[in-house]
C-alpha positions in Angstrom: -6.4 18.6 1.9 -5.1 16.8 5.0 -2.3 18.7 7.4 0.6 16.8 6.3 2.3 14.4 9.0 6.1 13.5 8.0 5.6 10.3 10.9 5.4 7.8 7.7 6.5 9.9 4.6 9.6 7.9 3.3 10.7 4.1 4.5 12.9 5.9 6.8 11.3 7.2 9.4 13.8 10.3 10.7 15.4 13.6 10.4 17.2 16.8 11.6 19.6 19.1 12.7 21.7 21.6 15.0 21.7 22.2 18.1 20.8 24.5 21.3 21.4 25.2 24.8 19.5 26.7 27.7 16.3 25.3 27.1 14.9 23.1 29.1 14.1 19.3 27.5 10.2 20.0 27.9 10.9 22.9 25.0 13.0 20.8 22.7 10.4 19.9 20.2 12.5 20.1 17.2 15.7 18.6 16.2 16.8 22.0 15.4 16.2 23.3 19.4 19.4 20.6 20.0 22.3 18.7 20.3 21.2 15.5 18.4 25.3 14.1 18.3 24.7 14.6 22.4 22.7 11.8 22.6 23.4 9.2 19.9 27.3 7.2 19.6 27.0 6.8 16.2 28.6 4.2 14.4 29.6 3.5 10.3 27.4 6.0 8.3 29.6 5.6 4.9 30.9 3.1 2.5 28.5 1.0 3.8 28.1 -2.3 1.3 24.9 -3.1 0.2 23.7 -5.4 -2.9 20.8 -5.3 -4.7 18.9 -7.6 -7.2 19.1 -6.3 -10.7 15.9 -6.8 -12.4 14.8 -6.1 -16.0 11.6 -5.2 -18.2 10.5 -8.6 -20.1 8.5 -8.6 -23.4 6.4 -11.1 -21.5 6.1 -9.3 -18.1 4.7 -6.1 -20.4 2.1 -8.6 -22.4 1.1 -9.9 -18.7 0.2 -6.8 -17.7 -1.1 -5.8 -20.6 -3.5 -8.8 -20.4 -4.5 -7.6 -16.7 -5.6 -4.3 -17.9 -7.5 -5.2 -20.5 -9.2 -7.7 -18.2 -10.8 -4.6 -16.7 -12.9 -3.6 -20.0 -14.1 -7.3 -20.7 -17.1 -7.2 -21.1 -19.9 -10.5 -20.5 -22.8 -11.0 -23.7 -25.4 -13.6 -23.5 -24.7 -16.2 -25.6 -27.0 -16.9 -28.5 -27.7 -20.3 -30.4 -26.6 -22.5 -27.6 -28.7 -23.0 -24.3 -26.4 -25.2 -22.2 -23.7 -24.0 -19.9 -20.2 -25.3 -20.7 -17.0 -24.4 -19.1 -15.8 -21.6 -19.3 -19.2 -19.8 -19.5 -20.7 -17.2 -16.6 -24.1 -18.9 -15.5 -26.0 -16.7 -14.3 -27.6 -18.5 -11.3 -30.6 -18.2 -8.3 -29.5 -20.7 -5.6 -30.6 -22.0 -2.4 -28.3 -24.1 -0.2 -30.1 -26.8 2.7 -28.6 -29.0 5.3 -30.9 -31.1 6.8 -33.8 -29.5 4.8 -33.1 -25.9 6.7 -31.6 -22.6 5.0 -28.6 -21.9 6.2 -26.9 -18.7 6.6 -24.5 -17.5 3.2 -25.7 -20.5 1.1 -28.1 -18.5 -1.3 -28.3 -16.0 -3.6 -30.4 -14.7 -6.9 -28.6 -13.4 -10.0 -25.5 -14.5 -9.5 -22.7 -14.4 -11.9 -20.6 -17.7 -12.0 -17.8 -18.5 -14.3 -17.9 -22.2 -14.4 -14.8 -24.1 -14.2 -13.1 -20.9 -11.7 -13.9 -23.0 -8.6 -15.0 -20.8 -6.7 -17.7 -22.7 -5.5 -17.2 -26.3 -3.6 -16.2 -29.2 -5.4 -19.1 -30.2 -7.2 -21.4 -27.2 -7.9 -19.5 -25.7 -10.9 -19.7 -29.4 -12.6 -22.9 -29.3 -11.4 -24.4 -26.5 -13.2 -22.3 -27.4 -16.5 -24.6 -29.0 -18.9 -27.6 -27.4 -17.5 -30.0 -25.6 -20.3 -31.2 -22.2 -19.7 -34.4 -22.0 -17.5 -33.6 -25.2 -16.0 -33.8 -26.0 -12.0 -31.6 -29.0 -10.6 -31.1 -30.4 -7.1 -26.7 -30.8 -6.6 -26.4 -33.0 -3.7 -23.2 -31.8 -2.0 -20.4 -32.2 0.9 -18.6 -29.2 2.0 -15.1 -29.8 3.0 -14.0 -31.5 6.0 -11.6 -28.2 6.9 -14.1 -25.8 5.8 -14.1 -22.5 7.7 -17.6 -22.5 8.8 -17.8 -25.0 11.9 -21.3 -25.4 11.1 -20.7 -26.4 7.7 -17.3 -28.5 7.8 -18.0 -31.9 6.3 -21.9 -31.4 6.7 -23.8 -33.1 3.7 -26.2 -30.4 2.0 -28.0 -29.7 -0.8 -28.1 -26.5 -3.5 -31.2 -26.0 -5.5 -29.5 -24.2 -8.5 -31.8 -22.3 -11.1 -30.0 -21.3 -14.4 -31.2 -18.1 -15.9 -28.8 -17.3 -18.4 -25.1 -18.1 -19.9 -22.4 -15.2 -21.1 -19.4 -15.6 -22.6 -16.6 -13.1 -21.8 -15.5 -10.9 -24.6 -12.4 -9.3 -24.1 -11.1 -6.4 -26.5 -9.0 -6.6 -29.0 -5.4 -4.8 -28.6 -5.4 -2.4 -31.7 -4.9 1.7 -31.8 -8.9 1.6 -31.1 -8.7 0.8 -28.1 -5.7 2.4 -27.0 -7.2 5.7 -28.2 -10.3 4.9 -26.4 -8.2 4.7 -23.4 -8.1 8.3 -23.1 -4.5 8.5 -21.8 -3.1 10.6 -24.6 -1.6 7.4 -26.4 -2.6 6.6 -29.7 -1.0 3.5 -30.3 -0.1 -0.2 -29.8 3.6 0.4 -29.9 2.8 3.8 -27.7 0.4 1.5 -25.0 3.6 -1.2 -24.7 5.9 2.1 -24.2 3.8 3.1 -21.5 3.3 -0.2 -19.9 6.8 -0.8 -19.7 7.7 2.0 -18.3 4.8 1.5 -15.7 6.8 -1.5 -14.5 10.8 -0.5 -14.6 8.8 2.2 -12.4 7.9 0.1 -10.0 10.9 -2.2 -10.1 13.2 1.1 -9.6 10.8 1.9 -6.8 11.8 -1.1 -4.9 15.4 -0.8 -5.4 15.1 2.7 -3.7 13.4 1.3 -0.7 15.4 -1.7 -0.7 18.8 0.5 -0.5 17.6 2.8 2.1 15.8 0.1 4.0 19.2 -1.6 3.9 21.1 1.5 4.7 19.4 2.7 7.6 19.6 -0.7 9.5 23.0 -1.6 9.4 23.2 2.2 10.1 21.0 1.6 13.5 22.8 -1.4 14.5 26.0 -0.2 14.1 24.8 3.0 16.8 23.9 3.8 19.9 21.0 6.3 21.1 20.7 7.2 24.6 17.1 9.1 24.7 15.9 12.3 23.9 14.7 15.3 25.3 10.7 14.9 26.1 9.7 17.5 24.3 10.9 16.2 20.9 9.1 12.7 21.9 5.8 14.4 23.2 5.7 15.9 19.8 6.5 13.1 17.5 4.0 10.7 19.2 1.4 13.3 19.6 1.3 14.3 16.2 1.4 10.3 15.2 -1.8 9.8 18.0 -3.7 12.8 16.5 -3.3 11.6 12.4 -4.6 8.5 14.0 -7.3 10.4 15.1 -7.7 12.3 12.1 -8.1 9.3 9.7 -10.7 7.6 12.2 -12.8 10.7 12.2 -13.1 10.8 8.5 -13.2 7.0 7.8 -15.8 6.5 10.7 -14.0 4.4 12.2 -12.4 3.4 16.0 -9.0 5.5 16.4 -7.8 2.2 17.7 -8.6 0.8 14.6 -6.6 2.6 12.5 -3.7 2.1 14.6 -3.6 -1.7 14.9 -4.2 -1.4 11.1 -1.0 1.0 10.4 1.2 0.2 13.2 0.1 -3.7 14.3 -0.5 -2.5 18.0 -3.3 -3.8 19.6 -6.6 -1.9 19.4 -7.4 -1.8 23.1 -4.4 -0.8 24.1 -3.4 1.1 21.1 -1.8 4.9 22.8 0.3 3.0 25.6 1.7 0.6 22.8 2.3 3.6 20.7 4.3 5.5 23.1 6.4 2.1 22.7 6.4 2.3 19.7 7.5 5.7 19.2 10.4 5.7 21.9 11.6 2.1 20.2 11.9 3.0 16.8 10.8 6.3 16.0 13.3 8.3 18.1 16.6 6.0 17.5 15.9 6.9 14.2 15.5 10.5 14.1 18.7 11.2 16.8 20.9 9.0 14.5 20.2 10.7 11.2 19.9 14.2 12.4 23.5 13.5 14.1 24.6 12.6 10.8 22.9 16.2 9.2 24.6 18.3 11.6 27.8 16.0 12.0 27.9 16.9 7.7 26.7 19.8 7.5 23.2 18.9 5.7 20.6 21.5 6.2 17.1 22.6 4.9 16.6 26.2 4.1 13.6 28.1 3.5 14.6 28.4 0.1 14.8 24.4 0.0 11.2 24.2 1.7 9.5 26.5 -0.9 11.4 25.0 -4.0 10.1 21.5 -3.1 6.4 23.0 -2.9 6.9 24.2 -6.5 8.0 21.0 -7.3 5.0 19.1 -5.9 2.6 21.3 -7.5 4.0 21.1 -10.7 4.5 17.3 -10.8 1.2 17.4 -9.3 -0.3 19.7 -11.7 -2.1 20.8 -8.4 -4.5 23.8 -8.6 -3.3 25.2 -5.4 -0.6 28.4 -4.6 2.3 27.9 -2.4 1.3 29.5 0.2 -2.1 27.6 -0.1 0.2 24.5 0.1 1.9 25.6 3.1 -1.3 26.6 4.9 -2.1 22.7 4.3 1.3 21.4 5.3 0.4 23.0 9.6 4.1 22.1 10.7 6.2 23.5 8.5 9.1 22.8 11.0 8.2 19.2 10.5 8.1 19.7 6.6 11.8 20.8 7.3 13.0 17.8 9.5 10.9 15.6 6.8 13.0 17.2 3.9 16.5 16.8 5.8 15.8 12.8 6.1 15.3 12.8 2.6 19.3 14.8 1.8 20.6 12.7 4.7 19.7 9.7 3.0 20.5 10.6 -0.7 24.1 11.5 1.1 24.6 8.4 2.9 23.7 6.8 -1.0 25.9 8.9 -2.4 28.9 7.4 0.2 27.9 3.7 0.1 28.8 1.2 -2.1 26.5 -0.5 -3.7 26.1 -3.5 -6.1 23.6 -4.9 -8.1 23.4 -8.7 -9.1 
């Protein structure tokens, strides 16, 4: 399991508490080593308004979705008794596309599955290959589009030499307690499957009213504040342990570190560990000052008690065949863990003082 890095846990992005003195700014790595209220003016943290759309479960939304699943175990036969391809059919096609009477590069293929009438291919081909019979080899003369991608190939005349080896017709399973069973999710039936479904999506639509609310919550939040800085210590750490989970994921994706940075935080790949430190000093920091002046100016904090009862919680939701201290060994930073947990009772407690609607 991965060290766990709290840089992009929840959509707010901050955390901590108390305070300390004597230390110089190189040593304050943690919120906890000081004074967070010393360097934020903070602004309206309560009854702050904000509205939210109210959505709800349709009978039609869970069919939809039903339908999308069940698209996944379709299944593609050869048809029998008829020999030409209709609409609607997947040809199964060799083809070889020619400008000027030379190959050119992406414009063939053997075996190819095509449901005609999906157009996928340029105008032309699909209606092409409909009324062909089985076994059957036909010259399309085509255009490609005048705004086509390929410079090469934008408006260029050209022709496809299209082989038809076979037709299938899609059969798609019928919903029945069958198939639900054979879904091997522990439901049994129909009724059960639309249960589940539904659920699936008030999920999802609950998941993005959370977001939505905190999203809205910590901005006017932030704009309503002031930061001035932090010590370096507690920057040094935040953006090195954001550089080396960049790092991290490269190494075991094979991939450039700069990569995975342009891909996770939009900075340029080049130049991806200067934009970073911009990154981190222009939105990482403001946020964790402003909401661990808010823990300590309320009183939130994280015990150790607090630390270990959330582990037990993950494992268990988790069903996770690892011990706590296991987990913890696999967490590195527990520190981090700490300030991680605090954003989340910061937040619930700014929820818990705001006002807010739904429409």
């Amino acid at each position: 399991m991965k060290k766990f890095t709290v840089l992009a846990i929840t959509g707010v992005l901050f955390a901590a508490i108390l305070s300390g003195c004597g230390k110089k700014e190189e040593d304050m790595k943690y919120l906890k080593d000081f004074d967070a209220g010393k360097y934020v003016t903070l602004g309206e943290y309560k009854g702050i308004g904000v509205t939210v759309e109210k959505r709800e479960v349709t009978d039609e939304q869970v069919q939809d979705y039903i339908d999308y699943l069940m698209s996944a175990s379709t299944e593609y036969k050869e048809i029998s008794g008829r020999d030409v391809a209709k609409n609607g059919d997947v040809a199964n096609i060799d083809y070889v596309g020619k400008k000027e009477g030379v190959v050119f590069d992406g414009g063939s293929a053997e075996g190819f599955d095509l449901t005609l009438g999906s157009k996928t291919f340029i105008d032309g081909f699909e209606d092409g290959v409909v009324g062909m019979k089985v076994g059957e080899t036909k010259d399309l003369d085509l255009k490609f589009p005048d705004n086509y991608t390929s410079e090469e190939l934008a408006g260029a005349d050209v022709v496809f030499t299209v082989k038809l080896n076979s037709i299938k017709e899609a059969v798609v399973p019928e919903l029945n307690d069958e198939y639900v069973k054979s879904l091997g999710n522990g439901l049994n039936t129909v009724e059960e499957f639309k249960e589940d479904v539904r659920k699936t999506i008030s999920d999802s639509y609950e998941s993005e009213r959370k977001n939505t609310i905190e999203q809205s919550l910590t901005d006017q939040i932030l704009a309503s504040s002031t930061v001035n800085g932090a010590p370096s210590g507690f920057t040094d750490r935040i953006y090195t342990t954001m550089v080396d989970e960049i790092k991290e994921t490269a190494a075991q994706s094979g991939v450039e570190p700069g990569l995975v940075a342009s891909y996770y935080y939009g900075v340029s790949d080049a130049n991806y560990e200067t934009e970073l430190k911009t990154f981190v000093n222009e939105n990482l920091i403001p946020n964790y000052i402003v909401f661990g002046a808010i823990a300590q100016k309320e009183g939130i904090t994280v015990s150790d008690a607090d630390v270990d009862a959330d582990i037990q919680k993950m494992i268990t939701e988790n069903n996770a065949d690892i011990t706590p201290e296991e987990y913890k060994q696999n967490l590195g930073d527990i520190e981090a863990y700490k300030e991680y947990l605090l954003i989340v009772k910061t937040m619930e407690f700014i929820k818990e003082n705001a006002n807010i609607t739904e429409q």
